[in-house]
SENUKOL-822001 format. One record per atom (N, C-alpha, C): x, y, z. Coordinates in steps of 0.1 Angstrom, whole numbers, plus 5000, padded with zeros to 4 digits. Each point is the difference from the previous one (the first is absolute). Layout:
BEGIN
XYZ/...
This chain:
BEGIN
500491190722/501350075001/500150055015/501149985010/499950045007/501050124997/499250125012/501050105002/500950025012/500850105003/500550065013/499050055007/500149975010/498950105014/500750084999/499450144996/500650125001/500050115009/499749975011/499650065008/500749945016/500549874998/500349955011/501949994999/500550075016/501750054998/500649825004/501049974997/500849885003/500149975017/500550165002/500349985017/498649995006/499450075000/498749985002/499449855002/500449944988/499449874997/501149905013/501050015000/501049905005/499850025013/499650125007/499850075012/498749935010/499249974991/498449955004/500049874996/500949944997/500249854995/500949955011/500550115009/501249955007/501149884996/500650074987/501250024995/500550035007/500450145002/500350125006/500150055008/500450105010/499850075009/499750124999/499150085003/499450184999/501850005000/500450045012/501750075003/500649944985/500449894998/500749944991/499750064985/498250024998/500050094988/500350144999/499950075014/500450135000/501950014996/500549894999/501650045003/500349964989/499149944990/500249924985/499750164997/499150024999/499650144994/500850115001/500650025013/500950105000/501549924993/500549904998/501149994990/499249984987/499250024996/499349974984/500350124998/499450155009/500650134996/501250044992/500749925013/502050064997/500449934989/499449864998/500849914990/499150024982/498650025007/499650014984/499949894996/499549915008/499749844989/498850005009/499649864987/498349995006/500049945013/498649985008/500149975014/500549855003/499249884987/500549915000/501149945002/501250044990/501550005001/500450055014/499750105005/500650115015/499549885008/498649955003/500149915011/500449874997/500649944987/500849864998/501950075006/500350164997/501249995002/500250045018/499050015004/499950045015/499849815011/499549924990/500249865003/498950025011/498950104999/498749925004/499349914997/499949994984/499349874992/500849944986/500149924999/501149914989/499250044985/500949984993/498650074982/499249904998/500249835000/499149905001/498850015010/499950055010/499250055013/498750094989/501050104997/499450134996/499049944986/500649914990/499449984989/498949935002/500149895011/499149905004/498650105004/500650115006/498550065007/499650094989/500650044992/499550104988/499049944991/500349854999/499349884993/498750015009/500349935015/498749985004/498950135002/500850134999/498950125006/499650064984/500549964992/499250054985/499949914988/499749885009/499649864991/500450024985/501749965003/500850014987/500649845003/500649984984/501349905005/500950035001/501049935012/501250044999/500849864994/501550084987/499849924988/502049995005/500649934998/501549935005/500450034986/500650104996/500749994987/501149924995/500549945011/501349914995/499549874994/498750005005/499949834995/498550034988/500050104990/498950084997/500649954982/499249974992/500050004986/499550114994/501050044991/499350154998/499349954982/499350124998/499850014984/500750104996/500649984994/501150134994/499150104991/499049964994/498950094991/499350055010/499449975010/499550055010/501050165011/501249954999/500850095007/500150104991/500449984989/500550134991/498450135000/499049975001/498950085001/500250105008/500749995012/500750095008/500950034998/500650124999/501350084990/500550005013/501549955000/500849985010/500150115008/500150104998/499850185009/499449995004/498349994999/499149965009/500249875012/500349884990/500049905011/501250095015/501250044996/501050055006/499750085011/498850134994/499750075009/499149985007/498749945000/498949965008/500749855008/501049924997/500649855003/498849914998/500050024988/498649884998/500449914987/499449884998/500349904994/498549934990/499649994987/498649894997/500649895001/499349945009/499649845003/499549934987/499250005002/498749924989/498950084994/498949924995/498950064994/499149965002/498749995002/498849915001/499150105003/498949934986/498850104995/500250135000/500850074992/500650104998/500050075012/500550005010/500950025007/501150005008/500950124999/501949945005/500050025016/500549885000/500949955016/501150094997/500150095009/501450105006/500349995010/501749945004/500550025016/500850124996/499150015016/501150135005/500650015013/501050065002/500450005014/499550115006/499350075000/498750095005/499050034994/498549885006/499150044991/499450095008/500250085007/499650095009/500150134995/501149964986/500150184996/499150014990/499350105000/498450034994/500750054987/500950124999/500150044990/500949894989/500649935007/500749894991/499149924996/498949965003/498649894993/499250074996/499850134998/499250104990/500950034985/501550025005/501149984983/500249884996/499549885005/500349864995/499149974993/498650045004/498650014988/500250094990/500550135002/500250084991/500549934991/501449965003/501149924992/499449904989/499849925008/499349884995/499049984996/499250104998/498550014992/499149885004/500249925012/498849915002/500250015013/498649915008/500149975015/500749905006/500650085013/501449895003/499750005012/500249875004/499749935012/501349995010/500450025014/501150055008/500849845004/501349985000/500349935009/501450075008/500249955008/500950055010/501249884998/501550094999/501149954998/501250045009/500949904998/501250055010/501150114994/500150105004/501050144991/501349974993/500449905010/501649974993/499949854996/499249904997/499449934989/499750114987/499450065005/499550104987/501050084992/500250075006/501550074993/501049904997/500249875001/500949894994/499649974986/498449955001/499349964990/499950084988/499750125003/500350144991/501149974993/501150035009/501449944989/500049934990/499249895001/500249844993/499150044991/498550045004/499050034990/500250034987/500650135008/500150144988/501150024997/500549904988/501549994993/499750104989/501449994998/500250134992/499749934976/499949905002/499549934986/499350084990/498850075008/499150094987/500550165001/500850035009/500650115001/501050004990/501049884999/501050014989/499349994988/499249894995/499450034988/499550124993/499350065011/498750174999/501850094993/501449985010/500850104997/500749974992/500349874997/500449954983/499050024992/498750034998/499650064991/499850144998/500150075010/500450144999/501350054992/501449895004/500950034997/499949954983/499549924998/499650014985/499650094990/498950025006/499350154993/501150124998/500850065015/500950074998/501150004991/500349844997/501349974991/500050084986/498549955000/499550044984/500949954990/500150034989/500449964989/501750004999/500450075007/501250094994/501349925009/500649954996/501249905013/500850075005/500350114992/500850165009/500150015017/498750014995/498850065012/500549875011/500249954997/500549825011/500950055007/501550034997/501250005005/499250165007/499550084996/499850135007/499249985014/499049924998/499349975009/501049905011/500749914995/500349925014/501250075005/500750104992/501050085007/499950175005/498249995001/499550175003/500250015016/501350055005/500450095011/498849915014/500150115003/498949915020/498850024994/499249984992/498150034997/500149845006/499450045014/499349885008/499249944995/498950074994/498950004995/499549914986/501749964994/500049934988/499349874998/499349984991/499249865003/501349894997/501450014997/500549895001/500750015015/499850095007/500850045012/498949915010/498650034996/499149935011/499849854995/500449994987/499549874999/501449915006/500950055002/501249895006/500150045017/498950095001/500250015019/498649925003/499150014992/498749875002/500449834994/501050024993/500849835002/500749995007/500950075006/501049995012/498949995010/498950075004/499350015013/498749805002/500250014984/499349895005/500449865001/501650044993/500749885005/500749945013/500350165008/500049975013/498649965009/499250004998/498649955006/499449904998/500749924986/500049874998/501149875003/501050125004/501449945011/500849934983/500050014989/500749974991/501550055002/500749854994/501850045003/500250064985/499449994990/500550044988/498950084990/500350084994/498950034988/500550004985/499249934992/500949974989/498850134988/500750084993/499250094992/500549914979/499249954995/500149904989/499150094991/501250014987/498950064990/499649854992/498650044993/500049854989/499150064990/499349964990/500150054983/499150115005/498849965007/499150115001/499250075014/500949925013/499650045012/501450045006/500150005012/501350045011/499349875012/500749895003/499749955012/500750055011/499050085011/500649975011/500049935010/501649935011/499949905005/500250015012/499249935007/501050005015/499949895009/501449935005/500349855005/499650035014/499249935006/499750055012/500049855008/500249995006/500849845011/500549914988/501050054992/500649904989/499350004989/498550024998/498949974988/499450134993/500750034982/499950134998/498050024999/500050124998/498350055004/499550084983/499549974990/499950134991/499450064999/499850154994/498950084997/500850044986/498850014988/500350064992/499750114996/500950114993/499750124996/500050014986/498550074991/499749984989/501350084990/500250095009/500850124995/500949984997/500849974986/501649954999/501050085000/499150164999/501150094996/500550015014/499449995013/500550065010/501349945009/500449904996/501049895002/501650084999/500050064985/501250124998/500150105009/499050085003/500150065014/500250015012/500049845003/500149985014/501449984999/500349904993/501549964998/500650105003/499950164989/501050085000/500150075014/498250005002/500550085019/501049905010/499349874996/500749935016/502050004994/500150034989/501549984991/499950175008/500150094997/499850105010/500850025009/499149945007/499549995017/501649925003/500049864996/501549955001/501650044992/499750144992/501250054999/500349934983/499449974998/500449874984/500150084994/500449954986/500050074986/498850014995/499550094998/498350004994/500149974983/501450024994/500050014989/500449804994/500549905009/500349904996/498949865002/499150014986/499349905006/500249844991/500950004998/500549874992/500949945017/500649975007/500549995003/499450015016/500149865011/499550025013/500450115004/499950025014/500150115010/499749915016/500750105007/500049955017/500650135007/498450005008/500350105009/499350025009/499750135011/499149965014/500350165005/498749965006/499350185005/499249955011/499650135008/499249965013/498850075001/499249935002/498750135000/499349955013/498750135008/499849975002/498249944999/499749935012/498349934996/499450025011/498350005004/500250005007/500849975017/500450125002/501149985009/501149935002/500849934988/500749904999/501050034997/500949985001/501450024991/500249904988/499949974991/500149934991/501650024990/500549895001/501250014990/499649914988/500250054989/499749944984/501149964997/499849874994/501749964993/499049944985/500650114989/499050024991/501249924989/499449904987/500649944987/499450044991/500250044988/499550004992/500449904986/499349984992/500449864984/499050074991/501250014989/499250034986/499149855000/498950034995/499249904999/499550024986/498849914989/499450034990/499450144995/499650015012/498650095002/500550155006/500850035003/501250095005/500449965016/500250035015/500849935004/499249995010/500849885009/498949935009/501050095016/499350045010/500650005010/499649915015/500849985008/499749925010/500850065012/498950045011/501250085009/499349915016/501449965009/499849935009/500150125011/498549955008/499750095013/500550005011/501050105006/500649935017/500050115005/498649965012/499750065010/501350035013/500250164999/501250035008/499650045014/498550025001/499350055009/500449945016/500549875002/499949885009/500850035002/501550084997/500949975005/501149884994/500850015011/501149904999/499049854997/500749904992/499849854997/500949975011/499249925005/500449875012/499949864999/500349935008/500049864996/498749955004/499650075010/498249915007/499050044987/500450144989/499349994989/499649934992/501849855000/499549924990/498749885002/499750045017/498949875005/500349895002/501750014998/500649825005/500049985008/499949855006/499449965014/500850005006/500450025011/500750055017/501049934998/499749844999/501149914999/501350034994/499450004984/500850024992/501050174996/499450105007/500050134997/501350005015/499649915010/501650025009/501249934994/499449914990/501349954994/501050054995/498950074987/500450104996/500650105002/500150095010/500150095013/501549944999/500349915006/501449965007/500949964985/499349954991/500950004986/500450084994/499650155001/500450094994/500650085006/500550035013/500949985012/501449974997/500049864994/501249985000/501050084994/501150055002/500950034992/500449964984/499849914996/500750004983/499249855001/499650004984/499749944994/499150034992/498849944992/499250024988/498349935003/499350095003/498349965000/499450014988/499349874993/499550054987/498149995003/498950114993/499149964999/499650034991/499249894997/500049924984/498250045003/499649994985/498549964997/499750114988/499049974993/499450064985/500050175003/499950044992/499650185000/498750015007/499850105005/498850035010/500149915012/500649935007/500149895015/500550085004/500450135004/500350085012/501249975003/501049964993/501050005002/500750175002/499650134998/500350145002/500249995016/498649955004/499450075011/500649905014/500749834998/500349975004/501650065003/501150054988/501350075000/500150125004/498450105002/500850095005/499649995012/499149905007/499949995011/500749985009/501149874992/501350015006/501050105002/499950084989/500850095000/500350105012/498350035003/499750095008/499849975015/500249875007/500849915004/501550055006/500749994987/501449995002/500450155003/499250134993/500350154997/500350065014/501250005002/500550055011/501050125001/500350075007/501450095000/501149954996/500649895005/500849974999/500149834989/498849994999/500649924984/499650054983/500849964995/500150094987/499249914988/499249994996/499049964986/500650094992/500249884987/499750074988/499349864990/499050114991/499249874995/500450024986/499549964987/500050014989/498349954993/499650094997/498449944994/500150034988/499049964995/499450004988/498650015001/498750095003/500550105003/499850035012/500750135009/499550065011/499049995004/499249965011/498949984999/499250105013/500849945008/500250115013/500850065006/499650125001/501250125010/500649975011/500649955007/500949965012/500750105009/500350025006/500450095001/501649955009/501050065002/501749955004/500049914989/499349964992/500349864991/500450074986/501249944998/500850014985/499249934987/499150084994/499249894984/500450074991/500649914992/500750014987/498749954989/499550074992/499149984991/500749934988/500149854997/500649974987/499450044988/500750044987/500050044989/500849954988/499649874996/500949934991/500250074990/499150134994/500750034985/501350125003/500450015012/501450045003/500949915002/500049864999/500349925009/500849985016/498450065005/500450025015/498749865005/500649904997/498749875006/500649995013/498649875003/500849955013/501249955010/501049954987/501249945001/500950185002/499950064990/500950065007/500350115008/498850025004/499150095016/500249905007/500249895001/500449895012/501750024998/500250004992/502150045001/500050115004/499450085000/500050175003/499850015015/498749925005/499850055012/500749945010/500649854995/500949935013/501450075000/500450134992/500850085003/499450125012/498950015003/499550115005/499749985019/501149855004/500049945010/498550015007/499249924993/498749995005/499949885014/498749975006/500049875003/499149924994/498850104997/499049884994/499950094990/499949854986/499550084988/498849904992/498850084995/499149964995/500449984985/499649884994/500350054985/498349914992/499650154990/498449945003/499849874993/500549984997/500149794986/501449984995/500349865002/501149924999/499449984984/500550074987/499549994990/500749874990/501550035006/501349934991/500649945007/501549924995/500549925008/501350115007/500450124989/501050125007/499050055016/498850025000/499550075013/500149925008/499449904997/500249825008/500950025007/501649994994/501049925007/500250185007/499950114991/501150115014/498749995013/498749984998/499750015013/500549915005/500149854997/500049875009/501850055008/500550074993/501550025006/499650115009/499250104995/499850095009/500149965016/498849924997/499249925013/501249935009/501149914993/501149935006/500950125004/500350134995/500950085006/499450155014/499149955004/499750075010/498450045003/499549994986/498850124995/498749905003/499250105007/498349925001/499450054985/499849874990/499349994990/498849974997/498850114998/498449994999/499949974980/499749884998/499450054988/498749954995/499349984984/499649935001/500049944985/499149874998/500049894988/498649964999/500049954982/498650004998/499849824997/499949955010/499949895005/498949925002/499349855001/498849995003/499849965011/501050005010/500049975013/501349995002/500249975017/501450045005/501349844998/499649905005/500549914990/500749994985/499550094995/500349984984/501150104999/499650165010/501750115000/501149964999/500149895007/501749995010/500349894984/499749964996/500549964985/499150064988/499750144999/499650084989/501650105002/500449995010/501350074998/501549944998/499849904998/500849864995/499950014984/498649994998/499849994984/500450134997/500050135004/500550124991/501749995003/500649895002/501350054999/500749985010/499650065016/500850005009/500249865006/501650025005/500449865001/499349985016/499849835004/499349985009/500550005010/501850065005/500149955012/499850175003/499650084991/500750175005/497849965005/499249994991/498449985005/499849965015/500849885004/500549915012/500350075008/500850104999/501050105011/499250075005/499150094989/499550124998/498849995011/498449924995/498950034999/499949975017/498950075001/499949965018/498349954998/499150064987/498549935003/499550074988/498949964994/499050024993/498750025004/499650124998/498250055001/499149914987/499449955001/499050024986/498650055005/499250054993/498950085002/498949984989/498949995001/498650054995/499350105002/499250094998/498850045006/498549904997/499749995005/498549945004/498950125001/499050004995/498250115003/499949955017/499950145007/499549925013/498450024995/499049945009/498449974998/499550155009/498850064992/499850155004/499449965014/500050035009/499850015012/498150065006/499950074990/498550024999/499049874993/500449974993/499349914996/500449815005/500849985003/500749855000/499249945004/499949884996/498649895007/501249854998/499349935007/500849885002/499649944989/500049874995/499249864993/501349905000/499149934997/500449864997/501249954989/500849934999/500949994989/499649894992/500050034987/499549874993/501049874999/499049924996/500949845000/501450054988/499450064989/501550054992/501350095007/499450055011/501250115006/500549875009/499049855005/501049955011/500449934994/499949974991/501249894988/501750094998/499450115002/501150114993/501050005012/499150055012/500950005011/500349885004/499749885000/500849905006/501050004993/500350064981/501049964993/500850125008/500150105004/500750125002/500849935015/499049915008/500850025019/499349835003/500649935005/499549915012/499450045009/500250095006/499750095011/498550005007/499549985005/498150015007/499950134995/498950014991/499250104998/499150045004/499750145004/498150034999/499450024988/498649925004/499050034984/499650145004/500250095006/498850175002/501550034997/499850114987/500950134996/499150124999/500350094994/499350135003/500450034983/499050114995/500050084988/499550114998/499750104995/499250105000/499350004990/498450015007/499050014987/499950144992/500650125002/500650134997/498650075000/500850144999/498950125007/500850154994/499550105002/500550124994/501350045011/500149955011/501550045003/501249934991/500249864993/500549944993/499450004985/499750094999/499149974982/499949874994/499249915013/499449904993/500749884998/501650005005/501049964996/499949815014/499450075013/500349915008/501350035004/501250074993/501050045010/500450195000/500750005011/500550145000/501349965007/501550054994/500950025003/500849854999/501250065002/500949824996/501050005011/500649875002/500850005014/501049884988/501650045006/501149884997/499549905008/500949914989/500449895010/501649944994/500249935005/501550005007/500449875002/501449984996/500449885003/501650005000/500749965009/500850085006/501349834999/501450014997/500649884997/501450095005/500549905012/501150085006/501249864994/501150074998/501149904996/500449915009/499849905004/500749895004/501549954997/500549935010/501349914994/499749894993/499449944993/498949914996/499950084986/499450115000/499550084991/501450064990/500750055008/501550064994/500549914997/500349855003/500849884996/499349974987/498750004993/499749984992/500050104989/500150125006/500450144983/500849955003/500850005009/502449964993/499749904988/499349885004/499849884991/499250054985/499350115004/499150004986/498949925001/499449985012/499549874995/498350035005/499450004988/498350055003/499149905011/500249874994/499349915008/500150035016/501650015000/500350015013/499650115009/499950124994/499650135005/498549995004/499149944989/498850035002/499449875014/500749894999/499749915012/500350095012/501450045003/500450065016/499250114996/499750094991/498950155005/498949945005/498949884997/499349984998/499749965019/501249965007/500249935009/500550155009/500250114999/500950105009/498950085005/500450035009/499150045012/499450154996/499050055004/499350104997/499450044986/500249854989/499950044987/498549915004/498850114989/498749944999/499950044986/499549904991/499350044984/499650145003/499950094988/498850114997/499149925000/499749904991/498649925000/498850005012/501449925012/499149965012/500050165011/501050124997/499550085009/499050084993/499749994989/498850114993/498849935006/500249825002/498549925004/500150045019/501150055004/499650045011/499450105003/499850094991/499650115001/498449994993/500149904991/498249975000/499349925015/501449975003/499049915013/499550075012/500650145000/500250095008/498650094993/499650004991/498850084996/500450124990/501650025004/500250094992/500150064986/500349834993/499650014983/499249924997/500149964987/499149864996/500649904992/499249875001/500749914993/500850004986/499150124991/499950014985/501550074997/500250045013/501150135000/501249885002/499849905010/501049855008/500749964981/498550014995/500249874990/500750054986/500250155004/500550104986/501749975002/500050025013/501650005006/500549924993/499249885009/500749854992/499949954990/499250044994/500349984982/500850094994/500850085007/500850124995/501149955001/500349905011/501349975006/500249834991/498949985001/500149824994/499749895011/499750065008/499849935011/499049865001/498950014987/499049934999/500149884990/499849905002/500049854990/499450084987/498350025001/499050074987/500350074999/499450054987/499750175001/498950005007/499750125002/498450045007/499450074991/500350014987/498550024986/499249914999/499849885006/499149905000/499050045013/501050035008/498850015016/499150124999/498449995006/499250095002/500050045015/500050095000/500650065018/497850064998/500249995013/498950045005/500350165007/
């Protein structure tokens, strides 16, 4: 086991090693005074020595390793032996094990009293390694999720239910007691859903557990909780919390509250559904914290994002963007929006639902069981002499044709359609009704969108594509290919996944005279040859493979597109991807 020299000071050491300068440690020391941090940190923020400098010599002068946590496999049974307050307060991390003893990094193994409470802690002999501070406090995050915290406080909340269902409604509606185990157990799932970066959390009762869920880059995540009674509780707080009826549970609900999370602003847009088992809730997470949505948020590429730019510019006409639930079609409209949000031009939108606060911007929240829909918040607001109006889905052929007229009588028209690509819009609004020459007059371009997993950036490694992925791609492009793509073999910043975080993609179809001559006609063949041929239009298919070529995603992610879209001769349930 090795220990700390206890006896020997840092500056001291760095001083006679000529690190350092005598003067240069006297002037560290006199700001370590005033600032109160250790010496280490005072001479990295004074930019005498860099922290890699510093760690390298900490290693060589007390024959430790020094251990790179980003590229570091952890044991999750090994971590938990250190109760996260400790790890927090000493900044130490268990590595591994060997012959009963633990490998601990720390970002100061110099501090004596912190490696005398780590044995304490840990009841065995621990061996030192040296780590970087803000690797470390990242890693902490990811480590130490909040999972056995919710379970320990759903079963708390259990015990307290006790028998009696009274006691239920009293408990989830008892005044500010912070303190309530259903109060902590929905700020330890809110806290650990933002740390796992999840857009949604789905709370599911079933005969004899509660699943809780959370979709985190598109792919939900579960933990189950044994506890079924505690399911009625949360409902009634977060029904609460959003203002609902606590008393109606036959019957959905929709509503939204803002809390906050570690330092976050969080807006909830909370559903609830009588389900079997009593009722399921699902509430979507939007981080307010960032600010305004922009358009460089959506990640579209330069090219296409100036196009865009000058299309929505124009004075009158109709932008549609199309693509499945979840493709970021939000984040693409209000980007525009925010864009256009000026003094002197007037928005008004119509959603279903609100999703973001805007500010000069007119949002009309639709509510069909008054019948206040789309259609006639779009008659309402082109009395309100707007110039651009958002309307959130072209649902019918009534919303269809007042925007398509809207669009011909002055008005810049954002909306959008649930479309499988941009090709297929400009006659998906043909088939609901509207006649083709008003489609013809109207439309100025089509967005369609995906999100794609970008590859986690800590871990990505290149390889080889197999002979089944180049059969695939020669069917997807003619185009010269590279055999080296990249994937992630995953790691605890990505839980294992190989990815962290998703990026659109985009494929962008501006109306031609070519293109309009053929909606007048009706005529599909004809539309889909001249789109196919107009300038600036690329498949989703082939820009998602640019983006694998680029390192950014991966093939598996190329080949999901395109079988989503039809793009492919086979299926790909036969192919084995390496």
């Amino acid at each position: 086991m090795v220990e700390p020299k206890k006896k020997i000071r840092l500056g001291d050491l760095l001083v006679q090693n000529g690190v350092i300068t005598e003067e240069q440690l006297m002037t560290a020391l006199s700001e370590q005074k005033k600032a109160g941090r250790k010496l280490g940190r005072t001479l990295i923020d004074l930019g005498y020595m860099d922290e890699d400098s510093l760690l390298r010599f900490l290693s060589q002068q007390m024959g430790i390793p020094f251990v790179q946590l980003r590229h570091y496999q952890f044991n999750q049974e090994l971590i938990k032996r250190l109760p996260e307050t400790a790890a927090r307060r000493f900044r130490a991390i268990v590595l591994s094990e060997e012959k009963g003893e633990l490998l601990v990094g720390m970002s100061d193994p110099m501090d004596i009293f912190g490696y005398d409470e780590l044995v304490r802690v840990l009841k065995q002999p621990i061996r030192q390694a040296v780590v970087r501070e803000s690797e470390l406090l990242d890693t902490l995050d990811l480590v130490y999720r909040r999972t056995e915290e919710i379970a320990s406080i759903a079963g708390e909340l259990e015990d307290e239910l006790g028998e009696d269902a009274f006691d239920l409604a009293e408990l989830a509606a008892g005044g500010d007691d912070t303190e309530a185990p259903v109060v902590r157990l929905l700020q330890s799932i809110f806290e650990d859903a933002v740390v796992a970066r999840a857009s949604d959390i789905h709370i599911e009762p079933d005969e004899n557990v509660v699943r809780l869920r959370q979709r985190i880059d598109g792919v939900l995540h579960e933990q189950v909780m044994k506890e079924r009674r505690v399911n009625a509780a949360l409902v009634l707080r977060l029904k609460l919390m959003s203002g609902l009826n606590i008393s109606e549970k036959r019957l959905p609900q929709d509503g939204r509250f803002n809390v906050r999370v570690k330092g976050r602003s969080i807006d909830v847009r909370l559903s609830t559904m009588p389900v079997q088992y009593g009722e399921s809730v699902v509430m979507r997470l939007l981080d307010q914290t960032e600010g305004m949505l922009n358009l460089e948020a959506t990640g579209m590429p330069k090219k296409l994002l100036d196009r865009l730019r000058i299309l929505i510019k124009r004075p009158h006409g109709i932008l549609l963007v199309t693509g499945p639930t979840g493709s970021g079609k939000t984040t693409t409209l209000y980007g525009a929006l925010t864009e256009l949000n000026r003094p002197e031009v007037k928005i008004i939108t119509a959603e279903d639902p609100v999703e973001y606060r805007l500010p000069r911007v007119t949002q009309v929240q639709v509510n069909p069981k008054i019948g206040l829909d789309f259609a006639s918040v779009l008659r309402a607001a082109l009395r309100q002499d707007p110039d651009v109006v958002l309307v959130g889905e072209m649902r019918d052929q009534e919303t269809a044709e007042i925007g398509l007229r809207a669009a011909m009588t002055g008005h810049f028209v954002l909306s959008t359609l649930h479309t499988n690509d941009s090709i297929s819009s400009a006659m998906r609004l043909i088939d609901m009704g509207a006649e083709p020459y008003l489609v013809a007059s109207a439309l100025t371009a089509v967005v369609a969108q995906r999100l794609v997993k970008r590859i986690c950036d800590n871990c990505k490694q290149p390889y080889q594509a197999s002979e089944q992925e180049k059969i695939w791609l020669h069917a997807m492009t003619q185009e010269s290919l590279p055999t080296h793509f990249f994937r992630g073999a995953g790691c605890y910043q990505c839980g294992n996944s190989g990815y962290r975080g998703r990026i659109g993609v985009y494929e962008l179809l501006e109306m031609s005279d070519a293109l309009l001559d053929a909606l007048r006609k009706n005529d599909q063949s004809a539309f889909t040859h001249a789109a196919k041929r107009s300038l600036h239009y690329r498949p989703l298919a082939l820009s998602a493979l640019d983006y694998a070529r680029e390192g950014v995603t991966t093939l598996d992610e190329v080949f999901r597109i395109s079988a989503s879209l039809g793009d492919l001769p086979h299926s790909p349930s036969h192919l084995e991807f390496s």
